[in-house]
SERO-4910 file (N, C-alpha, C, O; in steps of 0.05 Angstrom, whole numbers):
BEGIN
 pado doro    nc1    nc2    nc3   cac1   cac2   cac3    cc1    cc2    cc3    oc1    oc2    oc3
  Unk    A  -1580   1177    854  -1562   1165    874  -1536   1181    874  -1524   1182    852
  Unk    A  -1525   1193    895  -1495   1202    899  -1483   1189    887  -1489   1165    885
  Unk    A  -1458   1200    875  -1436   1187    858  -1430   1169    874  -1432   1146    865
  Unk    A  -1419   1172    906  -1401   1161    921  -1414   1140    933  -1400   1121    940
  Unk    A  -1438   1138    937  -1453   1113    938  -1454   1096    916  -1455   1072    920
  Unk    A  -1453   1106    892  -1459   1089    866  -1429   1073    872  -1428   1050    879
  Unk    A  -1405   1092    870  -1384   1081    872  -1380   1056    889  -1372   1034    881
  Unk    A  -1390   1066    922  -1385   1038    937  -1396   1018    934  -1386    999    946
  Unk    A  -1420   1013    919  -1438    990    910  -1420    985    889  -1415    962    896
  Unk    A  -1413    986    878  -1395    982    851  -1370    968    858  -1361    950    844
  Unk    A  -1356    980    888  -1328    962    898  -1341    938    914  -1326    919    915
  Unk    A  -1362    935    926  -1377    920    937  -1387    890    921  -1386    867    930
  Unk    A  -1396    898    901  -1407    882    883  -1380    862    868  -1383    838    861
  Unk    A  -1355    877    864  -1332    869    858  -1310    853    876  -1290    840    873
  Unk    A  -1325    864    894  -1309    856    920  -1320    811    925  -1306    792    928
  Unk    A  -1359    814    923  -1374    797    922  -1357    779    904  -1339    763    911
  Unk    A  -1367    784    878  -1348    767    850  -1322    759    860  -1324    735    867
  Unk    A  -1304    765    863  -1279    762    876  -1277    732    892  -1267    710    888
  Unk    A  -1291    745    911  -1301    728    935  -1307    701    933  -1296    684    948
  Unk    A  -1335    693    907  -1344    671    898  -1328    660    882  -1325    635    882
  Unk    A  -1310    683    862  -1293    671    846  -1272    646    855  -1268    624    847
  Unk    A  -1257    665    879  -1235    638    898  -1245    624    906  -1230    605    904
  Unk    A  -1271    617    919  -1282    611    937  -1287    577    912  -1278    554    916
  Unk    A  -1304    589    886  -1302    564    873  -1273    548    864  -1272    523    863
  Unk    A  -1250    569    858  -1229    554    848  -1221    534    874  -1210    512    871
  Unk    A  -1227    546    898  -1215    530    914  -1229    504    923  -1217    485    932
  Unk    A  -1253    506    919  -1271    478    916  -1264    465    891  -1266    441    893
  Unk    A  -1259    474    873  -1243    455    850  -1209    443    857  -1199    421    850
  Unk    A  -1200    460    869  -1175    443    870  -1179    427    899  -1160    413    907
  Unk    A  -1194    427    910  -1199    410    932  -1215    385    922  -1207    362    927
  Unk    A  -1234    389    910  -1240    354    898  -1229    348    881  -1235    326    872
  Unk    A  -1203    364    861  -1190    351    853  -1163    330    868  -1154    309    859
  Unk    A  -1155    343    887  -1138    332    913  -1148    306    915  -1134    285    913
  Unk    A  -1182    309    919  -1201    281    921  -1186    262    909  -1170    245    916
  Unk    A  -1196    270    889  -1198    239    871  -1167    243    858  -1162    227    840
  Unk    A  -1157    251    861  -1115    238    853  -1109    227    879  -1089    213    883
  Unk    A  -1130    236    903  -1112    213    922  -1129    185    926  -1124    165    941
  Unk    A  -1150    189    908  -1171    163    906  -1153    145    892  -1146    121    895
  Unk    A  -1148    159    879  -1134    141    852  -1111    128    856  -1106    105    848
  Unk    A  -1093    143    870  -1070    130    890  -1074    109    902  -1062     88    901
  Unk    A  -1091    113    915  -1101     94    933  -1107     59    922  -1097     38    928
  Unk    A  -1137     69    895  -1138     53    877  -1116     34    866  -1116     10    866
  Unk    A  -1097     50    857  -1076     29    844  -1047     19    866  -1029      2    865
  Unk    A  -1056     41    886  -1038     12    905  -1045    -14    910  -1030    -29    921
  Unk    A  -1075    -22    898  -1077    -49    899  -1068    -64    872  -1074    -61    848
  Unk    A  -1048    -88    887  -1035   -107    870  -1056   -125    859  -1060   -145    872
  Unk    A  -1076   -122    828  -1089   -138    824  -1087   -172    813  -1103   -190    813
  Unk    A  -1056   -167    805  -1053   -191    795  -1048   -208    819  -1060   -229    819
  Unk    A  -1030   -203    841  -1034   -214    853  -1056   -226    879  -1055   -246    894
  Unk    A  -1073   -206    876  -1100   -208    893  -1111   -231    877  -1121   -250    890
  Unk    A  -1110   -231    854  -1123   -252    837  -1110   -284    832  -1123   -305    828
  Unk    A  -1079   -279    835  -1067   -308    846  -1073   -321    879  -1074   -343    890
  Unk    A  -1076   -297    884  -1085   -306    914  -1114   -326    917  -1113   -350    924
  Unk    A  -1137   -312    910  -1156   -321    903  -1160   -348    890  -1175   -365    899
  Unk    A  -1144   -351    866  -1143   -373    856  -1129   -397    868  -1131   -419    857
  Unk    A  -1116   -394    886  -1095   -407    898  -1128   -428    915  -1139   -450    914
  Unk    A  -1128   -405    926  -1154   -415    952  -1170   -434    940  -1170   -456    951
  Unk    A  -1187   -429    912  -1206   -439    915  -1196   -473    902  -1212   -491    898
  Unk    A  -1173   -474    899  -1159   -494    896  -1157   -511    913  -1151   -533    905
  Unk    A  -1160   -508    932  -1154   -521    963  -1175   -536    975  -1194   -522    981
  Unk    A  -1179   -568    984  -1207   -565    992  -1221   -556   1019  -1208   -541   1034
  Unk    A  -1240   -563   1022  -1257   -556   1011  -1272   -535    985  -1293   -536    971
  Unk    A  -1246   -516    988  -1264   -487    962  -1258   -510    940  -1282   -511    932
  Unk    A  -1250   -522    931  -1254   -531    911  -1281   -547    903  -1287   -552    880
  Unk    A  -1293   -553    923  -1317   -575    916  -1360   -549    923  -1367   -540    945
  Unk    A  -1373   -547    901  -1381   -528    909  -1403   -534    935  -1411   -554    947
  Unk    A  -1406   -503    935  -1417   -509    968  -1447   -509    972  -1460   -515    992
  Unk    A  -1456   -501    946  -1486   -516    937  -1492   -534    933  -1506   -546    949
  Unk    A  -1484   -545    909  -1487   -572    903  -1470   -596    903  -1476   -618    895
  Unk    A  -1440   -588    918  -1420   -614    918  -1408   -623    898  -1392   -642    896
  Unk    A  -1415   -608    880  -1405   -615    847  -1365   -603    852  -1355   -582    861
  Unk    A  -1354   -625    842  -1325   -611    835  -1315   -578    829  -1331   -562    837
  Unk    A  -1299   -571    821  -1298   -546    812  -1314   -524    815  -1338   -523    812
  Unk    A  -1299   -503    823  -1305   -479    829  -1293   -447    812  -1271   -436    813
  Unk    A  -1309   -443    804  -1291   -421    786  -1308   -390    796  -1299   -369    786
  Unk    A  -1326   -388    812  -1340   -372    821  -1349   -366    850  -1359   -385    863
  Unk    A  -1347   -343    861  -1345   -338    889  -1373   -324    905  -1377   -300    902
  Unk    A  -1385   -336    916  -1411   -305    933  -1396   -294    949  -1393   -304    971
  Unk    A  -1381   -268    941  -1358   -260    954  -1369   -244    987  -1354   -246   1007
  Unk    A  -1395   -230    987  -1405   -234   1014  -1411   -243   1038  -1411   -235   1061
  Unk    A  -1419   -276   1019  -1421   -293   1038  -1392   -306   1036  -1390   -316   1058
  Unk    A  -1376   -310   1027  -1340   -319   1029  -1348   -346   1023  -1340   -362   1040
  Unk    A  -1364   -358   1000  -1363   -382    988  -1356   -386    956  -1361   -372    936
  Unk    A  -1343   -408    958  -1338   -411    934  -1355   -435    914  -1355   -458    920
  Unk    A  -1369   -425    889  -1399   -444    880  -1386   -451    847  -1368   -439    835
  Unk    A  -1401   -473    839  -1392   -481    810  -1404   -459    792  -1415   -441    804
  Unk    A  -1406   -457    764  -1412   -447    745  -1448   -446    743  -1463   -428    735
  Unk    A  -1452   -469    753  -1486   -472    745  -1499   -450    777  -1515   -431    777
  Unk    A  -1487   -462    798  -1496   -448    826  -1498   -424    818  -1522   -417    816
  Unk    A  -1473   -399    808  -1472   -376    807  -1489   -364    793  -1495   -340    797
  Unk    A  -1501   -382    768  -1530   -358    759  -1546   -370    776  -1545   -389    761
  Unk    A  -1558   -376    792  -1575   -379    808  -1570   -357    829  -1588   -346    841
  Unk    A  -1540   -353    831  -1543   -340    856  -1548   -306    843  -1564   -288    848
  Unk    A  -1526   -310    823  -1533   -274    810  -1568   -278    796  -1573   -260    781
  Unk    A  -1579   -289    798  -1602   -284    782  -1624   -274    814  -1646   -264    812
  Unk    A  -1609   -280    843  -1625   -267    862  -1616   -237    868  -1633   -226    881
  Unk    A  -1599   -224    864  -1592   -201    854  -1566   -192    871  -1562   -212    884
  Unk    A  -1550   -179    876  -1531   -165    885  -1538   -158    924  -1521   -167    941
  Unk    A  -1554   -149    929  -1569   -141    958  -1567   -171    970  -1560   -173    994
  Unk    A  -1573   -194    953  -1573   -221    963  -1538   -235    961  -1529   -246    981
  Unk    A  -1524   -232    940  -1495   -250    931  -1486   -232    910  -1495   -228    887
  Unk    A  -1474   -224    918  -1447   -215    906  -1428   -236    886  -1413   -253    896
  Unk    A  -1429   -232    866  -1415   -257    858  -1399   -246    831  -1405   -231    812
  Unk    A  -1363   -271    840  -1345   -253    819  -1333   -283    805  -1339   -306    810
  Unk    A  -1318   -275    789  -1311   -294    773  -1282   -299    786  -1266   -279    785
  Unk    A  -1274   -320    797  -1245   -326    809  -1217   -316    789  -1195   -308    797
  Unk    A  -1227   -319    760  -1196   -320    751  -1209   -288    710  -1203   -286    686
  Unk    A  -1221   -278    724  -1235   -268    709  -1245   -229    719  -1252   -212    703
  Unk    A  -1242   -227    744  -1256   -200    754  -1233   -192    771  -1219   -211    780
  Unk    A  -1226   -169    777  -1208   -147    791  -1223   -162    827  -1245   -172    834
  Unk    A  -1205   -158    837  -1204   -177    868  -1190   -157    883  -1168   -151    875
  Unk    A  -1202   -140    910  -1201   -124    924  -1178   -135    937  -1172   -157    927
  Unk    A  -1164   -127    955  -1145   -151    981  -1173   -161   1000  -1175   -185   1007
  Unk    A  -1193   -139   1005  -1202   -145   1031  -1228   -162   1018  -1240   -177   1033
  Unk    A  -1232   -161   1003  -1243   -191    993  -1231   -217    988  -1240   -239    992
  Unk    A  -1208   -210    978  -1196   -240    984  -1189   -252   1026  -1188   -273   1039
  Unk    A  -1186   -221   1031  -1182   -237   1057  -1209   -245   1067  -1205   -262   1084
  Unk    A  -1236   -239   1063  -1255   -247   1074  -1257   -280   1059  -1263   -301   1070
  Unk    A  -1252   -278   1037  -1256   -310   1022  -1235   -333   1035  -1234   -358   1032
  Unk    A  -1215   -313   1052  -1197   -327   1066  -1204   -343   1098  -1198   -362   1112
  Unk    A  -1221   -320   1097  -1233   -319   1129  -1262   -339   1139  -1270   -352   1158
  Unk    A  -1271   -329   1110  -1289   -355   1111  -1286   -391   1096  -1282   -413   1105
  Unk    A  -1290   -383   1080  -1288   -401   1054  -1303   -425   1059  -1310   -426   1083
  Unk    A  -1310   -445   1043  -1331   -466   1039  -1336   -474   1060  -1360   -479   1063
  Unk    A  -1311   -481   1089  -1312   -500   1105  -1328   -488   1126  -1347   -501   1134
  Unk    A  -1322   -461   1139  -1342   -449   1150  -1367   -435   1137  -1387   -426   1150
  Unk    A  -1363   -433   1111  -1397   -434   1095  -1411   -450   1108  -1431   -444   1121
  Unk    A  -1403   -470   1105  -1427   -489   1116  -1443   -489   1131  -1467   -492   1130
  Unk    A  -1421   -485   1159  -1423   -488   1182  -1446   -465   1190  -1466   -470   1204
  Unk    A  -1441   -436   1176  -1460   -418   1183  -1493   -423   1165  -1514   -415   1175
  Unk    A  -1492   -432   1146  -1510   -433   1125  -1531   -453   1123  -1554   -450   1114
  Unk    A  -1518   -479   1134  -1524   -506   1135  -1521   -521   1167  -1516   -544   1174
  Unk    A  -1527   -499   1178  -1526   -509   1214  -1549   -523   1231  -1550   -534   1253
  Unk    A  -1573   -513   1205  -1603   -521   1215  -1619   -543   1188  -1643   -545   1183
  Unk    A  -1595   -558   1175  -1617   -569   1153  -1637   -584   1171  -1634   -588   1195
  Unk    A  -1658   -592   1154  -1678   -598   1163  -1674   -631   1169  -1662   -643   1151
  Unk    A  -1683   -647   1192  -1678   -676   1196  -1684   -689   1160  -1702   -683   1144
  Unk    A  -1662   -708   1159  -1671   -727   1135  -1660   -720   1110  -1648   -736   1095
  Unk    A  -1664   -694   1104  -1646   -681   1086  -1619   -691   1073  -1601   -698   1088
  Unk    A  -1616   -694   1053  -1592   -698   1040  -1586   -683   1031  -1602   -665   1025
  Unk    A  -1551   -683   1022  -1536   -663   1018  -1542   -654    979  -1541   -673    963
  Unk    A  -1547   -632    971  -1543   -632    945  -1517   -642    933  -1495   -640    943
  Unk    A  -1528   -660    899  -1508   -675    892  -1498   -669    865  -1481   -680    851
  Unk    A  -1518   -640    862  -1518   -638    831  -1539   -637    807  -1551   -620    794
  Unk    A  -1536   -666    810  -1556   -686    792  -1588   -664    804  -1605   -666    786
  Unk    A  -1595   -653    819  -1626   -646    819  -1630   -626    804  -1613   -610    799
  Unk    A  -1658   -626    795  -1668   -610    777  -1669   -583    783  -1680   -576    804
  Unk    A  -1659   -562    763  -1665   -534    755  -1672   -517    791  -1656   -505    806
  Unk    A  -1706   -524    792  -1717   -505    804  -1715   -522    833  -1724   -511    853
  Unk    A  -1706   -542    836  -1701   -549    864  -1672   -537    873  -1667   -526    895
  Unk    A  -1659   -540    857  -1628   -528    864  -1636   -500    874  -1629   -493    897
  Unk    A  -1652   -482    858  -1657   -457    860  -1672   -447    886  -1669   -426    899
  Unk    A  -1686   -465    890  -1707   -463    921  -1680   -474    940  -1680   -463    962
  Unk    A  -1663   -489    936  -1645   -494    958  -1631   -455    968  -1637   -438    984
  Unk    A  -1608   -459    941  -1602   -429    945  -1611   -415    956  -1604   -408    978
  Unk    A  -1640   -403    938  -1657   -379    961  -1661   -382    978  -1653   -366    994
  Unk    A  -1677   -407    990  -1674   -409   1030  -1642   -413   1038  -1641   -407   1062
  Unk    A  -1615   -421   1030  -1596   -425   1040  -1585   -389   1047  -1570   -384   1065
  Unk    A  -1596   -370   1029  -1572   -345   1025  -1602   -320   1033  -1600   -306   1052
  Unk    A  -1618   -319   1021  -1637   -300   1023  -1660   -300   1049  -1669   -280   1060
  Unk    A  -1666   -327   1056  -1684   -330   1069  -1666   -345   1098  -1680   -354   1116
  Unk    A  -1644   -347   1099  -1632   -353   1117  -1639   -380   1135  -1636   -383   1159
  Unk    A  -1647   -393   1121  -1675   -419   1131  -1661   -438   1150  -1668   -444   1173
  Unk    A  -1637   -450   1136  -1615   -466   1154  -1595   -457   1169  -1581   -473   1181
  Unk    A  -1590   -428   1172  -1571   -419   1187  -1568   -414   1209  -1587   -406   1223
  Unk    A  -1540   -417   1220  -1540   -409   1252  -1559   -379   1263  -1567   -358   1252
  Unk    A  -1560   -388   1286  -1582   -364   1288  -1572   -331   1290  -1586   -311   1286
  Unk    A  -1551   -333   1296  -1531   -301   1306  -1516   -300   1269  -1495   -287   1268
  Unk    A  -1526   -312   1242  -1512   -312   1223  -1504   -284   1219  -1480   -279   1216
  Unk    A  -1519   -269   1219  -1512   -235   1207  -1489   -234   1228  -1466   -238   1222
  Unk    A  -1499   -228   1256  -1469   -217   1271  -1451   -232   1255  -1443   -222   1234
  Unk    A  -1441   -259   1263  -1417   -265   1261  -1407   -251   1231  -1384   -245   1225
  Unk    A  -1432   -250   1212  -1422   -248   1180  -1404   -220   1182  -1384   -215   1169
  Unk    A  -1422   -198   1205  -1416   -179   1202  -1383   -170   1217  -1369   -150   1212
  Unk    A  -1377   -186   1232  -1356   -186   1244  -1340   -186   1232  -1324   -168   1232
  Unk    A  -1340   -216   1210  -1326   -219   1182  -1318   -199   1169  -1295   -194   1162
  Unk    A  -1341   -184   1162  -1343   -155   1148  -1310   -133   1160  -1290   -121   1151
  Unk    A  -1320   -138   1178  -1313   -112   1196  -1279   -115   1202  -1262    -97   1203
  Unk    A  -1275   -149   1205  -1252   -157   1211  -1229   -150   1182  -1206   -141   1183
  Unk    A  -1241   -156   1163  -1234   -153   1138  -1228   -135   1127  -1210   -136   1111
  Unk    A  -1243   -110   1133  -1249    -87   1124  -1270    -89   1094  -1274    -72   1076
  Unk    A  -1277   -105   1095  -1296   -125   1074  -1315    -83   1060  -1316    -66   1077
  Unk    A  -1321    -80   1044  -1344    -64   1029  -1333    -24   1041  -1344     -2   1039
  Unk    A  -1312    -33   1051  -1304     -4   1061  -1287     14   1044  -1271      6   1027
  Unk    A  -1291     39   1048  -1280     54   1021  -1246     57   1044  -1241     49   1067
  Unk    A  -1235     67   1031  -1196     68   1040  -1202     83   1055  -1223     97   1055
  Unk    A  -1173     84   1078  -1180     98   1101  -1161    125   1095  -1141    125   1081
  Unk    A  -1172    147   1108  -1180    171   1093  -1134    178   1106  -1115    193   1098
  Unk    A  -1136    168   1118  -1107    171   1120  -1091    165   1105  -1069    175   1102
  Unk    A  -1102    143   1090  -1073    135   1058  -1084    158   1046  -1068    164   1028
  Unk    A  -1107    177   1045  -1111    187   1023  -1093    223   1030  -1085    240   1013
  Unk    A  -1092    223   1053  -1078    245   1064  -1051    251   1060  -1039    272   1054
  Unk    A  -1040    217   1067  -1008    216   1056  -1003    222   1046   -981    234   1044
  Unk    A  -1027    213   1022  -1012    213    998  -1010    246    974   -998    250    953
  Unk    A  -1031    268    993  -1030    286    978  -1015    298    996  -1009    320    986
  Unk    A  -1004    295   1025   -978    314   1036   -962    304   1021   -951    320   1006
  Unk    A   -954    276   1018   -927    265    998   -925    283    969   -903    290    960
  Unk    A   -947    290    956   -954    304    940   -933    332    939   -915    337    923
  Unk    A   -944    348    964   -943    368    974   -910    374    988   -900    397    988
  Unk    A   -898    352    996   -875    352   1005   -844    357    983   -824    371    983
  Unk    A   -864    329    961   -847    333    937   -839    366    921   -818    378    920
  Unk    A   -865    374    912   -864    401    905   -848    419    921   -838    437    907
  Unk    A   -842    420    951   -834    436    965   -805    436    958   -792    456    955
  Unk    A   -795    402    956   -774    409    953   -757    408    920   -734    410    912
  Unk    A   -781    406    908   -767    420    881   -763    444    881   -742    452    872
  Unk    A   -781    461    891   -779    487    894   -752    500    911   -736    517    903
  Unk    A   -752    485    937   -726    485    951   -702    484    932   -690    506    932
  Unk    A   -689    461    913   -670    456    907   -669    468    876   -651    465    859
  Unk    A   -689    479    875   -692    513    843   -675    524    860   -652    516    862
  Unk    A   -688    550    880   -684    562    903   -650    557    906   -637    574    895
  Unk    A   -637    539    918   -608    534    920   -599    538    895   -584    557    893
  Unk    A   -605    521    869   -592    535    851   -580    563    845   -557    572    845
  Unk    A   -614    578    838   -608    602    835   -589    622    859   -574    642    855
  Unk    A   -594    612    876   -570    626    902   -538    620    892   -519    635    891
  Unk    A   -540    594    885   -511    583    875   -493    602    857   -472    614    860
  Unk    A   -521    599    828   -513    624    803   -506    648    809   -488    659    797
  Unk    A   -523    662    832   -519    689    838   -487    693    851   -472    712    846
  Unk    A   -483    678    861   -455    669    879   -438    670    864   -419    684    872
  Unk    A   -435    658    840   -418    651    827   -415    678    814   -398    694    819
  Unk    A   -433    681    798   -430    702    770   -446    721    774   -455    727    752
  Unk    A   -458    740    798   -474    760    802   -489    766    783   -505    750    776
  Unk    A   -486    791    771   -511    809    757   -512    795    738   -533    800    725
  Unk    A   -496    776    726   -495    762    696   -509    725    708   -513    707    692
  Unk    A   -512    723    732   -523    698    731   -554    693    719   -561    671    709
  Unk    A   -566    708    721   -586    696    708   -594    695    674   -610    682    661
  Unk    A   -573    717    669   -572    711    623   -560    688    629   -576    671    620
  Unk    A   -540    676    639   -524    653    644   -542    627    646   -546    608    631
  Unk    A   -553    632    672   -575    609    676   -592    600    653   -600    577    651
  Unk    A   -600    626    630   -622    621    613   -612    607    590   -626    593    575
  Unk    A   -579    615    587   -566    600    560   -563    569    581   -567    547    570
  Unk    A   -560    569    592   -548    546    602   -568    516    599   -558    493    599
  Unk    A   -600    524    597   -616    513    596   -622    496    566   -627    474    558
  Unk    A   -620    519    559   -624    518    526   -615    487    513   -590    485    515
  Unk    A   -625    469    503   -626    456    489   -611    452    466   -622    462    447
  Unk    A   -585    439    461   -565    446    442   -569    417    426   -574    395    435
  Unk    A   -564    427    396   -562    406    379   -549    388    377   -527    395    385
  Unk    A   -548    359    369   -530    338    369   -524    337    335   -545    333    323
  Unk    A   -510    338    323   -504    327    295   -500    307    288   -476    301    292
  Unk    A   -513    287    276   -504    260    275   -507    252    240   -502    266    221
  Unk    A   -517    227    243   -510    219    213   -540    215    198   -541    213    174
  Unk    A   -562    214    214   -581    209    213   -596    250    218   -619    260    220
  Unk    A   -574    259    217   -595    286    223   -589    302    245   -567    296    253
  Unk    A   -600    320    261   -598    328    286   -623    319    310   -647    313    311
  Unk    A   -601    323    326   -628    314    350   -609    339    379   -587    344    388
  Unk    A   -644    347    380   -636    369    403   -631    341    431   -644    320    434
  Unk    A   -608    349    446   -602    342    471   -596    360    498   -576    374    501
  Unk    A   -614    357    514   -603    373    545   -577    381    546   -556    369    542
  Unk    A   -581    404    552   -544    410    560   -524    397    578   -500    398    572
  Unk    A   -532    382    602   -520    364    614   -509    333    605   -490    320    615
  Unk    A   -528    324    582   -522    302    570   -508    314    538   -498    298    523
  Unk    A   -510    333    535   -486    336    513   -461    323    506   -455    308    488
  Unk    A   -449    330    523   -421    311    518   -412    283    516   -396    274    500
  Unk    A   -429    269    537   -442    244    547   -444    224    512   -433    204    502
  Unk    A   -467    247    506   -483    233    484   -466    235    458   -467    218    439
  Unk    A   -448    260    459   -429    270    434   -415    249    426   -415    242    402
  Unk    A   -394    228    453   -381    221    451   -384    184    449   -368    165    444
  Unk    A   -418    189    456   -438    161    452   -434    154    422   -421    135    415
  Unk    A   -446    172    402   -451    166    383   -427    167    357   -426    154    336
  Unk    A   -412    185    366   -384    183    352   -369    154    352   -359    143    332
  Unk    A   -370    140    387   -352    117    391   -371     98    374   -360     82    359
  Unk    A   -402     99    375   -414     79    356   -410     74    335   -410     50    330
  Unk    A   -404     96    311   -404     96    289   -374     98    278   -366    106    256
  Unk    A   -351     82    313   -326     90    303   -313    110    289   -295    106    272
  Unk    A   -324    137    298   -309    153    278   -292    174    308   -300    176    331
  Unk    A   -265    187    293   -263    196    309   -260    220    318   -251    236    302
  Unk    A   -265    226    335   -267    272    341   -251    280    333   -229    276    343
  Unk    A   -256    298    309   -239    311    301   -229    335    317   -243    348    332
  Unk    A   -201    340    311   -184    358    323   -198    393    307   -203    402    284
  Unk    A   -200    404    342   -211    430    340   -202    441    317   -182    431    306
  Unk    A   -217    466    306   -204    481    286   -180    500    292   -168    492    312
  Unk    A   -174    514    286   -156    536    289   -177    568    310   -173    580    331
  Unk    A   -195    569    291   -213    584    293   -225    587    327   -227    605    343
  Unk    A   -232    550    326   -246    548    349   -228    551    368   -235    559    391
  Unk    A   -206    547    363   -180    549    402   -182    573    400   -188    583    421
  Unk    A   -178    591    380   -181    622    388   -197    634    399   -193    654    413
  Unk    A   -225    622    393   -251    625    402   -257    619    428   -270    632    445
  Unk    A   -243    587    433   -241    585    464   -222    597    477   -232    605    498
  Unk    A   -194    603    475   -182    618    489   -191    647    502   -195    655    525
  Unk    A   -193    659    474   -208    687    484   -236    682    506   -236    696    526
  Unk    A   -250    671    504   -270    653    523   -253    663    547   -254    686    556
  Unk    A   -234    636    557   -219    629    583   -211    662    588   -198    668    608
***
């Protein structure tokens, strides 16, 4: 093969590598963008208070009385369907699986907002109404008191098999859904904000470096930047307990902190040192 061919396969092939090389860093810092603005997102929710909220509700009646069996107290939610059920209801309902009830612990599990607003939106009183719209003539209301696997055949035709429910139940449920923002991941605009806010910040750190260093040059030309580098530098504190390095801007601040603490008072410069600073000035 000609040299000069060998050669251009050789800038070619380098050229390739190159190519894939950016090509991946820049797919890495792009899902990393991802998920720091996931995470933003994530902890803008107030959990403690999503969780007083919640508890507030199921305090109230009807959420307080459950919506299976009528039994008192409620400490557990089918947060899909926006009911609130006693302790015994909820393994029944988690024991039909997740695809069927969703189910969280009121004062015990992390609480979305847009789940509490659906538990808001529905809650026991219109449970009913959608769930229990077709009981069957004659029927009485569960009281509790019934056994194991009858409670359990109630549930599954009440939630899985949809047996007593209004007939349009999914739409309206889904409306619910939708109104709520109920099972939806964040909208891709807080996540944008939040990495221009990102992006804005940096700009203007860089900006107000930038002014500095214009400032230094201004002031003290060819010597501003040895200047700038002592200026940085980290100067010792002497105290009684030892030294402790302090920023150069809080130097004096802090000098005159720990002297007034320990009542002692600044001693008068040396001889040495006014000579030292004069010639300085």
């Amino acid at each position: 093969m000609p040299e000069g061919m060998h050669h251009s396969n050789r800038e070619n092939k380098e050229r390739h590598r190159k190519h894939h090389h950016r090509k991946g860093y820049n797919e890495k810092a792009a899902s990393s963008q991802v998920v720091t603005a996931a995470a933003a997102v994530e902890t803008e929710e107030d959990w403690d208070a999503n969780r007083e909220r919640v508890e507030r509700l199921c305090q109230i009646y009807p959420n307080n009385i459950c919506n299976d069996c009528n039994n008192n107290g409620t400490r557990w939610a089918s947060v899909n369907h926006g009911v609130f059920v006693c302790i015994r209801c909820s393994g029944i309902h988690r024991s039909l699986g997740v695809h069927v009830s969703r189910m969280k612990s009121t004062n015990m599990d992390k609480w979305h907002a847009s789940e509490v607003a659906l538990m808001e939106v529905i809650g026991n009183e219109k449970g009913k109404s959608l769930y229990e719209a077709c009981l069957p003539k004659g029927m009485k209301p569960m009281t509790g008191a019934e056994p194991g696997l009858t409670l359990r055949a109630f549930i599954t035709q009440k939630y899985q098999e949809k047996a007593f429910a209004v007939e349009n139940v999914k739409e309206v449920l889904h409306q619910y859904h939708k109104q709520t923002r109920y099972g939806r991941k964040p909208q891709k605009s807080d996540a944008k904000a939040h990495i221009h806010g990102n992006e804005s910040d940096t700009a203007a750190k860089g900006e107000s470096a930038s002014q500095r260093e214009d400032t230094m040059k201004a002031l003290y030309g060819v010597n501003a930047e040895a200047i700038s580098k002592k200026s940085k530098k980290v100067r010792p504190l002497h105290g009684t307990f030892g030294v402790v390095n302090v920023p150069p801007d809080e130097y004096e601040e802090r000098r005159r902190e720990l002297l007034a603490y320990f009542c002692v008072a600044e001693p008068p410069p040396s001889p040495a040192a006014e000579a030292a600073a004069a010639a300085a000035a």
